[in-house]
N, C-alpha and C positions, 0 to 999 in steps of 0.2 A: 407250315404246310397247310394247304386249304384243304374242303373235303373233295376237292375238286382233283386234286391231286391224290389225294389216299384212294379214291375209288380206283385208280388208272391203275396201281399197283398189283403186280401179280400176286397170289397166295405166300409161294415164297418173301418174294420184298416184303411184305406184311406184316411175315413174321419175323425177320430178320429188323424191320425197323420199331417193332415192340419190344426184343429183347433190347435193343439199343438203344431207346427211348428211357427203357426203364429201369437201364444201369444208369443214364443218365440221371435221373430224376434221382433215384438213393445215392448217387455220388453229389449231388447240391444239395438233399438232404442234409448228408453229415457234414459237409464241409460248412452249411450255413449253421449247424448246431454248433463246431468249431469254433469258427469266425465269422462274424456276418457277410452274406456273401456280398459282393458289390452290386448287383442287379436283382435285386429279392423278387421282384417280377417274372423273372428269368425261370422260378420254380413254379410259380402258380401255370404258367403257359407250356413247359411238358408236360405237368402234371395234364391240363388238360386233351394236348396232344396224345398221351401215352391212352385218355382215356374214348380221343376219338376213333384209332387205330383202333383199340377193340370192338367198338362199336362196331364199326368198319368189318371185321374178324365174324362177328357175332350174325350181322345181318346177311353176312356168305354162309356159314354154317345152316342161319336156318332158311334161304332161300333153297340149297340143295335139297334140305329134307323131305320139301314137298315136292 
């Protein structure tokens, strides 16, 4: 997902694709502590997603405040 796309996202979708981002990401957590996962890249690129989506979250918060 680009940020090109995150920004398009309503407040709702936002939040709904961070909780699901970031089941995602603890579920390839443990599964790669299990077993190696087959794409070990596959973690580092939600992990980074999960962390654009807050950005994303963070920069709406504080543009309302002012």
């Amino acid at each position: 997902m680009k940020n090109t796309e995150i920004r398009e996202l309503s407040d709702k979708e936002l939040n709904v694709r961070i909780k699901d981002e970031r089941a995602m990401f603890t579920k390839l957590k443990f599964g790669h502590a299990v077993s190696p996962v087959e794409n070990p890249n596959k973690i580092k690129s939600t992990k980074k997603l999960v962390a654009r989506l807050l950005t994303e979250k963070k920069r709406r918060t504080l543009s309302n405040v002012q």
